[in-house]
Each structure stands twice: as structure tokens, then as C-alpha cells.
N, C-alpha and C positions, 0 to 999 in steps of 0.2 A: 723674274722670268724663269719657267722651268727648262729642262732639258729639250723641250720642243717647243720652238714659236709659231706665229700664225702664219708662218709660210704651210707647217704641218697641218693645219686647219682649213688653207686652202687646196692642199692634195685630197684631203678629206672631201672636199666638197666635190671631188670630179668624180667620185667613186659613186655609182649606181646603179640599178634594176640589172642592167646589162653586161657588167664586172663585178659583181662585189666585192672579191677579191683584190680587188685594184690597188688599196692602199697597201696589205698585206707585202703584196706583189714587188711593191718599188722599196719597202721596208727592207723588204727580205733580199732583193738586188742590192741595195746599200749598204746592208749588213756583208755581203760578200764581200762586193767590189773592197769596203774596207776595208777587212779582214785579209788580205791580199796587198794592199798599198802594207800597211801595219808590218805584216811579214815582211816586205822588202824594205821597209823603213830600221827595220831591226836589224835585221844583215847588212846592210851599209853601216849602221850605227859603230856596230859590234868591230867593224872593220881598225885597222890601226891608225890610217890616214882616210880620213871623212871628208866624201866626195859630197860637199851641202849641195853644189850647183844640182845633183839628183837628189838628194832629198827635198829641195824646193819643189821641181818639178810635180814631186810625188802629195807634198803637202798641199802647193794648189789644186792639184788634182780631190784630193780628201776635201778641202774649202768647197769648191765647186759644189759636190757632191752633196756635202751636208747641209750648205745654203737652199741647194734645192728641195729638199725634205722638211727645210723646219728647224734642221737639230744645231740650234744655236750655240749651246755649248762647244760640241765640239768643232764650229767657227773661230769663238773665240780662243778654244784650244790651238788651234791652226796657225792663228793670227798670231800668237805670242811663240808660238815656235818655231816659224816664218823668220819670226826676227832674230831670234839666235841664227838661224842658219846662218843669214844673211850677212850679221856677225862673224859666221863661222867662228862661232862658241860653241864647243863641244861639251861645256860645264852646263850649257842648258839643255842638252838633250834627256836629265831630268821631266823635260817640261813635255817631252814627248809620250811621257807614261801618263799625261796628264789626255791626252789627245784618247791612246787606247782605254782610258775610265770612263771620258763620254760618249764615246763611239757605244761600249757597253750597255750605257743609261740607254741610250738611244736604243736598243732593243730591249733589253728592259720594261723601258718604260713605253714604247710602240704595241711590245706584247700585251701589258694589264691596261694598256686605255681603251678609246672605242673603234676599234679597227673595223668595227661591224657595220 
């Protein structure tokens, strides 16, 4: 499975005559919103004593998000670093750089497919 699953093929399919734009649209919102959780993901991180119960918060928020789009990767990014928090393992916030590489792909690879 690549970086986008068939959830992204059924976004696809709502886009028409009427929007074309549409996939583009929800790409480019997701590309934000993340881009934003990420930033405040890193500034807790960065902090001395790491506050996980917010970065849970923040990381199902990213789950949600990506579930919605397709971008399965970084689901299962989420999902494995859900569990360190949860943990409160701070040895795995490693796994969080794993989350901002598919967030990446996901636009990426949104940009060279068929957005059209």
C-alpha cells in the first residue's frame, strides 16, 4: 500500500463538473491543518517535562485527519506514536519525525497524482 489508500480515491470520486478543485482543496486544508498540529507537536516535544496527555490530543487529531484523506501512512505514523505517548516515552518521540516524513509524502505524492 502506498502513501494514500482508497479512502483518497473515494475523495476523488466526489470531485466534479461543479468543483474541480475539490480534491486539491481538502489536500491543501490537510496540508495546513498539519503543518500546525506538527509545529505545536515540536514545541511540547522540545519542552523539558512533556506534557503527552497534549500531545495525544494533538496526534488523534492528525489520526482523524489523515484517515479522512486516504493518507494511510501517516495513520499508521500516528498509531505508533500514540503509543509512546501513552507510554510517556520520551525515547520515542524519534517516531514523531516519522509522522512529519508522511505528512510530507502526502503532499508530495497528492501534488504528482491525479488531482484533476
Amino acid at each position: 500500500m502506498g502513501c494514500l489508500d482508497e479512502q483518497f480515491h473515494q475523495l476523488q470520486l466526489l470531485q466534479d463538473e461543479s468543483n474541480p478543485g475539490f480534491v486539491a482543496e481538502v489536500i491543501s486544508l490537510f496540508c495546513d491543518d498539519s503543518e500546525k498540529i506538527l509545529t505545536e507537536l515540536t514545541r511540547i516535544l522540545a519542552q523539558d517535562v512533556v506534557e503527552f496527555n497534549n500531545i495525544t490530543a494533538f496526534v488523534h487529531q492528525l489520526k482523524g485527519s489523515s484517515s479522512s484523506i486516504g493518507a494511510h501512512k501517516v495513520k499508521l505514523a500516528c498509531n505508533k506514536f500514540r503509543t509512546c505517548c501513552e507510554n510517556t516515552n520520551k525515547e520515542g518521540v524519534p517516531k514523531f519525525r516519522v509522522i512529519d516524513v508522511a505528512v510530507k509524502d502526502v503532499f508530495s505524492n497528492s501534488n504528482n497524482s491525479t488531482l484533476h
